[in-house]
C-alpha positions, 0 to 999 in steps of 0.5 A, a space after each residue: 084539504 087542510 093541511 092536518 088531514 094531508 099531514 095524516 094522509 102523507 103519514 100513512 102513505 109512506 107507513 103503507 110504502 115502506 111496509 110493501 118495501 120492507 116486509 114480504 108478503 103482506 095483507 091488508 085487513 078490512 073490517 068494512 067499518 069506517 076507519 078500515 074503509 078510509 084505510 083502504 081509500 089510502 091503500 089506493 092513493 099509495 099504490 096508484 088505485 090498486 092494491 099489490 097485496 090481498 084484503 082479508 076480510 076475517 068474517 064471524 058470520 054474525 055482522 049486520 046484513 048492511 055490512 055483508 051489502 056492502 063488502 059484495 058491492 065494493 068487492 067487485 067495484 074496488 077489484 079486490 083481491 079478497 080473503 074470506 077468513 072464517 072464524 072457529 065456533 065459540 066453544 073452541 074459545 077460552 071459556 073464561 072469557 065473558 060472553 061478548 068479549 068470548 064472542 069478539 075473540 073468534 076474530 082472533 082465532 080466525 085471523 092465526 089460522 089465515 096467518 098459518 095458510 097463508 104465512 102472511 109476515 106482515 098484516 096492516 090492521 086500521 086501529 087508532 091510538 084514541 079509540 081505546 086505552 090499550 091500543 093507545 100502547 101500540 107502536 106503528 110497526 108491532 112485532 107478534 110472535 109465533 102464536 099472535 101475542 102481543 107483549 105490551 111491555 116489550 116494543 121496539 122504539 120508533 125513533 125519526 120514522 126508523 123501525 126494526 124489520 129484521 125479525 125471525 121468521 115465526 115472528 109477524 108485523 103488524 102495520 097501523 098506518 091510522 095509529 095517530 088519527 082520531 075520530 073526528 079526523 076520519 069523519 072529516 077525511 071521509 067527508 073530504 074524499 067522499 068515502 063510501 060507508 055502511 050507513 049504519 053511521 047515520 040516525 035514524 029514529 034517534 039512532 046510530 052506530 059509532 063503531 060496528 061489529 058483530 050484531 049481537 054485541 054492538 049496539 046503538 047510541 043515541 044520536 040524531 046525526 044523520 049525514 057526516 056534517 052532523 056526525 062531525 058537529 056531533 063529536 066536538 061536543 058528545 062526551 060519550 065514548 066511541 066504543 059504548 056501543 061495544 058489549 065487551 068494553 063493558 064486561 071486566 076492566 082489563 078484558 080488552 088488554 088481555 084480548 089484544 094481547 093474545 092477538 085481538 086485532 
């Protein structure tokens, strides 16, 4: 491994110990896409090959029948302690959002009502500052209140690796232990340990997923990368954003802030 790639991993084996340490009980959440599957093999490494906390799967019903495949095979093979969170229909979700972003926002509500039964106070979520401009705006440790908002405009500072834990009990923390990686540092440490993926990522007919969600507001790119060398060869070039494929990135400039903020994973 090149000594990049083991700086991240050492970096987010530590954020993983030190939220176990410092935060009573946690959860991890699995989207089963590839950042969440790389999070998941470092959760592994960190705790010696199983987890002490359970996997939270917040599922909409409505992801590619490759990814459900996938999520009951390594399952079982992983030996996960596996939550199912459901997700409210559309018409419990604010109205005024556009359709896609509407959509995507029952994951929101279905994560608070997990959060309510279960009082998790810390949930380790696998999102990346590169991926998206307001998720570039995170910190490692971020505070929710009471109802899962995020305020943007008031996070606590992370100086020399210190972070505030010391929050009243209605608040809970987020934990990004994937906050500094990039694309291309996925797709090589995926190559690098050989983690599984939905082969969803790979070309076929001029093809391929950059980033998965729901079926109905995920699309395609074109691509004819069809293995994880070509997938990497293919980002050092591509001028296309990772997250094209996502309807809602497409609807209204702001739609993506104002949904992390009301909790958006």
């Amino acid at each position: 491994m090149d000594n990049h790639l083991r700086k991240l991993e050492n970096e987010s084996i530590y954020i993983f110990r030190q939220s176990f340490r410092s935060i009573k009980n946690i959860a991890m959440l699995w989207s089963l896409g590839k950042d969440s599957n790389v999070m998941m093999w470092l959760a592994f490494k960190a705790f010696l090959g199983k987890l002490p906390f359970p996997v939270v799967h917040v599922d909409t019903k409505k992801k590619f029948k490759e990814m459900y495949e996938f999520r009951d095979i390594y399952e079982k093979k992983w030996d996960l302690n596996l939550i199912k969170g459901k997700c409210p229909p559309i018409n419990k979700i604010d109205p005024s959002l556009p359709p896609a972003a509407r959509s995507a926002a029952r994951k929101t509500e279905g994560l608070k009502n997990i959060l309510d039964q279960y009082k998790f106070k810390g949930i380790i979520a696998g999102i990346r500052r590169d991926e998206q401009g307001t998720r570039a705006k995170e910190r490692i440790f971020s505070p929710r209140d009471e109802s899962g908002k995020w305020d943007v405009k008031n996070q606590p500072p992370e100086f020399w690796d210190q972070s505030n834990f010391n929050y009243p009990d209605t608040v809970h923390i987020r934990i990004h232990p994937l906050l500094g990686w990039t694309e291309i540092d996925i797709w090589k440490y995926i190559k690098e340990q050989k983690i599984p993926i939905v082969d969803l990522y790979f070309s076929k007919n001029g093809k391929r997923y950059r980033s998965l969600g729901d079926e109905d507001i995920t699309f395609p790119v074109d691509s004819n990368a069809s293995n994880v060398d070509e997938i990497i060869e293919e980002l050092k070039i591509t001028k296309i954003s990772e997250r094209s494929g996502r309807a809602m990135d497409h609807e209204q400039e702001d739609v993506f802030e104002k949904l992390r903020t009301k909790g958006y994973m």
